[in-house]
C-alpha positions as CSV (number, residue, x, y, z in Angstrom):
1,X,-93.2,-123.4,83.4
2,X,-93.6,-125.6,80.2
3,X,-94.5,-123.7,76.7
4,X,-97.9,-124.6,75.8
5,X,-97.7,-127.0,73.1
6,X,-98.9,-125.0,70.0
7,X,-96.5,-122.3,71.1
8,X,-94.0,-122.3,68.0
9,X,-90.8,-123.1,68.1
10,X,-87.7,-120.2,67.8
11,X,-86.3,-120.7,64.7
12,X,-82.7,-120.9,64.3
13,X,-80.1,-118.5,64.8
14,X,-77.5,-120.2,62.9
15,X,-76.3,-119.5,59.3
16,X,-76.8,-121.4,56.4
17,X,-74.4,-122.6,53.9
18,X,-76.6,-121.7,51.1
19,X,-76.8,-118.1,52.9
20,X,-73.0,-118.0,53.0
21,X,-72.6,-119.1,49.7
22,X,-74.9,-116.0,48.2
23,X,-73.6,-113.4,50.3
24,X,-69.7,-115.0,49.8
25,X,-69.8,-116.7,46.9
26,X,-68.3,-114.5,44.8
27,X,-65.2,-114.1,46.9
28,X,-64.5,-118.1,47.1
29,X,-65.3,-118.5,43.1
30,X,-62.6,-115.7,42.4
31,X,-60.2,-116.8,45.0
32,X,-60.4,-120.2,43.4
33,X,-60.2,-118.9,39.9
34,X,-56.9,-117.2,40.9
35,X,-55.5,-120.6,42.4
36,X,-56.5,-122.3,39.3
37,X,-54.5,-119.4,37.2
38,X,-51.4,-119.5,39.5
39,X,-51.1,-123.5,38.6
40,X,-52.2,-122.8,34.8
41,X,-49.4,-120.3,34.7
42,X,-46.7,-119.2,37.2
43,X,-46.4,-115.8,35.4
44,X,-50.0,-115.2,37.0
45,X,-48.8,-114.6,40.5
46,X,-45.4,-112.3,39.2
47,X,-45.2,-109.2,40.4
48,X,-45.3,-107.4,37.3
49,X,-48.3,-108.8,36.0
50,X,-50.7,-108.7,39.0
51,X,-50.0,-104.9,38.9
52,X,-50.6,-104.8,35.1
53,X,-54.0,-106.7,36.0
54,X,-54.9,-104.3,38.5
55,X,-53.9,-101.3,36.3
56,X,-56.3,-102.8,33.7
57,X,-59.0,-103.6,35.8
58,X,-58.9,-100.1,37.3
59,X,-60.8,-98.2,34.1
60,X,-63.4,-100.8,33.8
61,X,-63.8,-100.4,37.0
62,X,-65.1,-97.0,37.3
63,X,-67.6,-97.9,35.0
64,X,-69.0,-100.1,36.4
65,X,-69.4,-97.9,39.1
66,X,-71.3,-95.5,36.9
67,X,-73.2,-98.8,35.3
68,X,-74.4,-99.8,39.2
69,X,-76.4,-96.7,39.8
70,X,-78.4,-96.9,36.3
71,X,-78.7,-101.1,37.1
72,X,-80.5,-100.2,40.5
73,X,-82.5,-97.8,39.1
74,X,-84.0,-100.6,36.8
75,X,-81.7,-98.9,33.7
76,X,-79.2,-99.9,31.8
77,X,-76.4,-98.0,29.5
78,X,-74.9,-99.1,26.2
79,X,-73.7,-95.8,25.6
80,X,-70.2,-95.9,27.9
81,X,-68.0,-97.4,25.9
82,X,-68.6,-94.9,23.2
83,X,-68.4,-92.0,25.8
84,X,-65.0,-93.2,26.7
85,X,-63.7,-93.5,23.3
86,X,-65.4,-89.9,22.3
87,X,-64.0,-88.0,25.4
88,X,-60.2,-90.0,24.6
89,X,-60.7,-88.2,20.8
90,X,-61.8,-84.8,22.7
91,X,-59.1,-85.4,24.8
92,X,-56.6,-85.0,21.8
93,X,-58.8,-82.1,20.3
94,X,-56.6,-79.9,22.8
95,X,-53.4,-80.3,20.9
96,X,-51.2,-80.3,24.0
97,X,-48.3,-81.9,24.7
98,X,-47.7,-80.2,28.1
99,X,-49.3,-81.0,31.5
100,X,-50.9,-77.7,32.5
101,X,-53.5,-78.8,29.5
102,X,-54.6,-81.8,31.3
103,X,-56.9,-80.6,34.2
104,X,-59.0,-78.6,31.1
105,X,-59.2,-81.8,29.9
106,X,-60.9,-83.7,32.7
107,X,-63.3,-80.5,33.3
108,X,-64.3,-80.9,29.1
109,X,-64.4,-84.5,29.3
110,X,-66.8,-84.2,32.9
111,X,-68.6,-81.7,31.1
112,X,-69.3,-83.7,28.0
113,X,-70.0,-86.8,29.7
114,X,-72.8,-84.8,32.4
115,X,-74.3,-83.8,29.1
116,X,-75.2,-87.2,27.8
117,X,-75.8,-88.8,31.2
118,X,-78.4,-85.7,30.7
119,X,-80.1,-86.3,27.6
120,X,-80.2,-90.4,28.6
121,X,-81.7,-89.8,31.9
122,X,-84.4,-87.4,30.3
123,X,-85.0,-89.9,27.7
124,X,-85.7,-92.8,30.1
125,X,-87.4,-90.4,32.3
126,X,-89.1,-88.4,31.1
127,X,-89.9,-89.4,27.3
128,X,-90.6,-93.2,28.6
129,X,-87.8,-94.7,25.9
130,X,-86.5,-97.6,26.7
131,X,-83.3,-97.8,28.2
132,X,-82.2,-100.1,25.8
133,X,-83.0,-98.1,23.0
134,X,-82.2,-94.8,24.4
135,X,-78.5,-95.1,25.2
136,X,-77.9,-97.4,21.8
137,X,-78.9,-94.4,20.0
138,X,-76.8,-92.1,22.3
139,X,-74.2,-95.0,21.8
140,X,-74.6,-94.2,17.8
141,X,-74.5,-90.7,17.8
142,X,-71.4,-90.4,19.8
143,X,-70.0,-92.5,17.5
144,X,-70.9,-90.6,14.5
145,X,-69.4,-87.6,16.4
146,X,-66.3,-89.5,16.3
147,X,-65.3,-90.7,13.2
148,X,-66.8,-87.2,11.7
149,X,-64.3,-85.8,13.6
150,X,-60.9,-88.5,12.9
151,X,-61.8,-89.5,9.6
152,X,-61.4,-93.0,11.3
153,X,-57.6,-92.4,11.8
154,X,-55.7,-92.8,15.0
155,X,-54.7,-89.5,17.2
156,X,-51.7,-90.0,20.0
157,X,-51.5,-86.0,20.8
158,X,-51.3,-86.1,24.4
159,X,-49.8,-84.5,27.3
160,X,-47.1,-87.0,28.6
161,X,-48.7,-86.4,32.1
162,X,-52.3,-89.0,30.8
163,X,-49.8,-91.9,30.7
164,X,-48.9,-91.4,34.1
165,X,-51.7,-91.2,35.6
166,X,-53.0,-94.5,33.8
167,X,-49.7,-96.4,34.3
168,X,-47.7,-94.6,37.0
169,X,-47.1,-96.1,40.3
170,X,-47.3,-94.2,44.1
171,X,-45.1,-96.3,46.2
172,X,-45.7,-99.3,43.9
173,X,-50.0,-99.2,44.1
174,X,-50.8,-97.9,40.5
175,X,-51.9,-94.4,40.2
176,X,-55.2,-95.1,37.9
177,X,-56.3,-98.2,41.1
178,X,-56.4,-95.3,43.8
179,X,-58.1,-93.5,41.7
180,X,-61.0,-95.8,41.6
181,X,-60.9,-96.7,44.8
182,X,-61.5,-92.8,45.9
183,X,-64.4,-92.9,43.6
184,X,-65.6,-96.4,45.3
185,X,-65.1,-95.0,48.6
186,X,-67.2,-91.8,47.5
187,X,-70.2,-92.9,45.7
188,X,-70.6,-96.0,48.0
189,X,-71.2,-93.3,50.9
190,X,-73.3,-91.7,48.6
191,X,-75.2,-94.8,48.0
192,X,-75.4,-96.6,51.3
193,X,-75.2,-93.3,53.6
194,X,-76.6,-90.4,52.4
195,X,-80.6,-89.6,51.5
196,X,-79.6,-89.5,47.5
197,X,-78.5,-93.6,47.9
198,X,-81.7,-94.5,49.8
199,X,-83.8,-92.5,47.4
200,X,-82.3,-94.5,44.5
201,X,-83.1,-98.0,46.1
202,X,-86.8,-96.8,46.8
203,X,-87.1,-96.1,43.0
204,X,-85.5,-99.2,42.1
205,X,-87.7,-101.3,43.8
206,X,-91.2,-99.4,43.5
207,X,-91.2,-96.0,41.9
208,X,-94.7,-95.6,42.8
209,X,-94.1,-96.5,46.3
210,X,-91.0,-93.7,45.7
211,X,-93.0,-91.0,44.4
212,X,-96.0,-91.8,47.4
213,X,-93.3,-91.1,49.9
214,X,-92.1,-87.6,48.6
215,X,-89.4,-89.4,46.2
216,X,-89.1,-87.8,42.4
217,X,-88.6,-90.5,40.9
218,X,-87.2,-88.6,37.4
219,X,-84.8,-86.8,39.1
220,X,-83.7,-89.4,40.7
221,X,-83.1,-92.0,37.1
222,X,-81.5,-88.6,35.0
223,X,-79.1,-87.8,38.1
224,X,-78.2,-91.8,38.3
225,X,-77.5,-91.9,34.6
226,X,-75.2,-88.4,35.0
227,X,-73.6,-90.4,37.3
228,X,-72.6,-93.5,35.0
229,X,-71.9,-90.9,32.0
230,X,-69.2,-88.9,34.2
231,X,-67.6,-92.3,35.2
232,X,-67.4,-93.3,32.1
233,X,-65.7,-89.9,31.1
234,X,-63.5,-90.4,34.0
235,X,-62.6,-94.3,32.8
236,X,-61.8,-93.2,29.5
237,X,-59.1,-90.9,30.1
238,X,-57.7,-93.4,32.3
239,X,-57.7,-96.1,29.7
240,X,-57.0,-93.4,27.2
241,X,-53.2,-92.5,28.5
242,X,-52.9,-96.3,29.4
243,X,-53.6,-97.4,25.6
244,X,-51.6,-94.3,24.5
245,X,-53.1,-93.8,21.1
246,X,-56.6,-92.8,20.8
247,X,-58.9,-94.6,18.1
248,X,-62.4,-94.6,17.3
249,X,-62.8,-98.1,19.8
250,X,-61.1,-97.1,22.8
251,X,-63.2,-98.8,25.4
252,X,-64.8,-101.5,23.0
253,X,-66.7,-104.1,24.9
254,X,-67.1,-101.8,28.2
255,X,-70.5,-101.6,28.3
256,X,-71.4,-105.3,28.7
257,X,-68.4,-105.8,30.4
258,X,-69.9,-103.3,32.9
259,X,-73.2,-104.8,33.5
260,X,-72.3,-108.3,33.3
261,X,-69.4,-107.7,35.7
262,X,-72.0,-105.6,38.3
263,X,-74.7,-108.5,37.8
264,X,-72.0,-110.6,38.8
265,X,-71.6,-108.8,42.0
266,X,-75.6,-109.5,42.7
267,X,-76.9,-106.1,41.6
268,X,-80.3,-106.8,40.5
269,X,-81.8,-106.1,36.7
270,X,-85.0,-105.5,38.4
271,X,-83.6,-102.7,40.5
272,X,-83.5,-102.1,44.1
273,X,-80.8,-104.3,45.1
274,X,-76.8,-104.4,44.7
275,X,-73.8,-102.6,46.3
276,X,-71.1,-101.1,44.5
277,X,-67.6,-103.1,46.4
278,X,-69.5,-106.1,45.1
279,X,-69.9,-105.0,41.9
280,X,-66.1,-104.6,41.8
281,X,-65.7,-108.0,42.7
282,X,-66.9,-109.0,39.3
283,X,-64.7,-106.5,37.7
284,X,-61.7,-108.5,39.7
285,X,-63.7,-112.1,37.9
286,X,-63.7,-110.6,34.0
287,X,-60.1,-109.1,34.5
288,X,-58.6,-112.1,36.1
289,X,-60.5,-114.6,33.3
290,X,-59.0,-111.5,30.7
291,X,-55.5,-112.5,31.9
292,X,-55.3,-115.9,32.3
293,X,-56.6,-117.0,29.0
294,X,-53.9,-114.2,27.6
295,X,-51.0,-116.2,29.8
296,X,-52.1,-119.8,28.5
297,X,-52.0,-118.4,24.8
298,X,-55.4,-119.1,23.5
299,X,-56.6,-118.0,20.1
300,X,-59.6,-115.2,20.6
301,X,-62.2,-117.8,19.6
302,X,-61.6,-119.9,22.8
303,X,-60.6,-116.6,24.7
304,X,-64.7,-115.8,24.3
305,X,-66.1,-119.5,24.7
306,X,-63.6,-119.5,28.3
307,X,-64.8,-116.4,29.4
308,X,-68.4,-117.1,28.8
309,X,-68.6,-120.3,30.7
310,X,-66.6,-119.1,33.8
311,X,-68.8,-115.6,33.6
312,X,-71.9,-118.5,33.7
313,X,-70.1,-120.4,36.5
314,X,-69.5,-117.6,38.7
315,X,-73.1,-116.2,38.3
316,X,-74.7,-119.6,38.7
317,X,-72.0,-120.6,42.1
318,X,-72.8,-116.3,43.7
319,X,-76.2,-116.1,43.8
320,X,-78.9,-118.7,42.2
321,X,-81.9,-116.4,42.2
322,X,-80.3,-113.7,39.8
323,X,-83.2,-111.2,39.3
């Protein structure tokens, strides 16, 4: 029997290249950009360094880990670098130079970072302060904290056990990369399959429509920003045994490495809408950009005008509706 005419035609089950491209594209542009760094400079693809890149890209990303949950909540925190270089100082407050001192350390340093994951979260919350404004203040503080404490000068007391957990190897994979892929593997369950993670996008896209539904929408932001601060705690002892020495800028640049590196990976400024494997994508972008224009030898001046263009590139080539 023929369809009446006005009867609509099924629409097509195939795939789009422009659907690819957005859900993809991110994957092509930074396969490409390592292609384009192996022929710039055949030291990219040595051994050596492709483990050093990885080892580097590992502390960033666990923040931006952290940086994803406060993004989908429609948040943002510029206080994470300064965390990390605060908990590398508290870190050295302990005066050890064995390795029984260094699980104290990660409990302080959790501890320390909970607490101003806290106060940020109540701030946005529950006060109404701007995100913005809230963590640079936190940002401030923390700093003042810091050089109150050093006097601005450079501490390297540490147990010998922090460098080898930043810059050790098991069987060759660095010890600091499975590291952050545990914590990817954890909070991405958390995120995409527990109650918590779907409770976080409802808030993200419509906290009214959240709270309507039985969602507290406040609990929800202060418990997302905990979660950035204690990844940023966690990054920063990382990066702290891998730099060696601690100083008042450990971690400088983190926190818009962090967001720009999970908007890269399509997580939404609006809220609502991101994953956290393709926020590390972008991490994998910044780190590999970081390296090249270190192998090709270019002064720091270009080293910012390259890396802002490709960061442009590979936003504009993933996803071309950026909220």
């Amino acid at each position: 029997m023929m369809a009446p005419l006005d009867t609509p035609m099924p629409r097509s089950q195939g795939i789009s290249l422009a659907s690819v491209f957005e859900r993809y594209g991110l994957v092509v542009f930074l396969v490409a950009l390592m292609i384009v760094a192996a022929l710039a400079s055949p030291t990219f693809l040595r051994p050596a360094n492709l483990v050093n890149v990885l080892t580097i890209a590992a502390p960033l990303g666990m923040v931006v880990i952290g940086q994803t949950f406060v993004i989908l909540v429609r948040g943002l925190d510029l206080s994470v670098a300064s965390l990390m270089a605060t908990v590398a100082v508290l870190a050295t407050a302990f005066k050890a130079t064995t390795n029984e001192a260094i699980p104290m350390i990660f409990i302080a340093a959790i501890a320390l970072s909970a607490v101003v994951g806290l106060v940020n979260g109540w701030l946005v919350a529950k006060r109404n302060v701007s995100p913005f404004l809230a963590t640079l203040a936190m940002m401030i503080i923390l700093q003042g904290i810091r050089f109150a404490y050093t006097g601005g000068a450079p501490i390297s007391t540490l147990p010998p056990g922090m460098g080898f957990l930043a810059s050790g190897r098991i069987f060759g994979v660095p010890v600091n990369l499975i590291t952050l892929a545990f914590l990817a593997i954890a909070f991405g369950i958390v995120l995409h399959r527990s109650r918590l993670g779907r409770e976080i996008f409802m808030v993200g896209s419509n906290p009214k429509a959240a709270f309507l539904n039985g969602v507290a929408p406040d609990r929800v932001v202060i418990l997302c920003y905990v979660i950035c601060s204690v990844c940023a705690g966690i990054g920063g002892l990382f990066l702290l045994g891998y730099v060696g020495t601690v100083s008042n800028w450990v971690g400088q640049g983190y926190e818009l490495d962090s967001i720009v590196a999970a908007v890269m990976g399509g997580v939404a400024l609006t809220g609502g809408r991101g994953n956290i494997f393709a926020a590390l994508l972008g991490v994998a972008v910044l780190v590999v950009i970081n390296n090249l224009v270190l192998l090709l030898g270019f002064p720091i001046e270009m080293q910012l005008i390259i890396k802002g263009v490709i960061i442009i590139g590979a936003a504009a080539f993933y996803r071309t509706r950026l909220a």
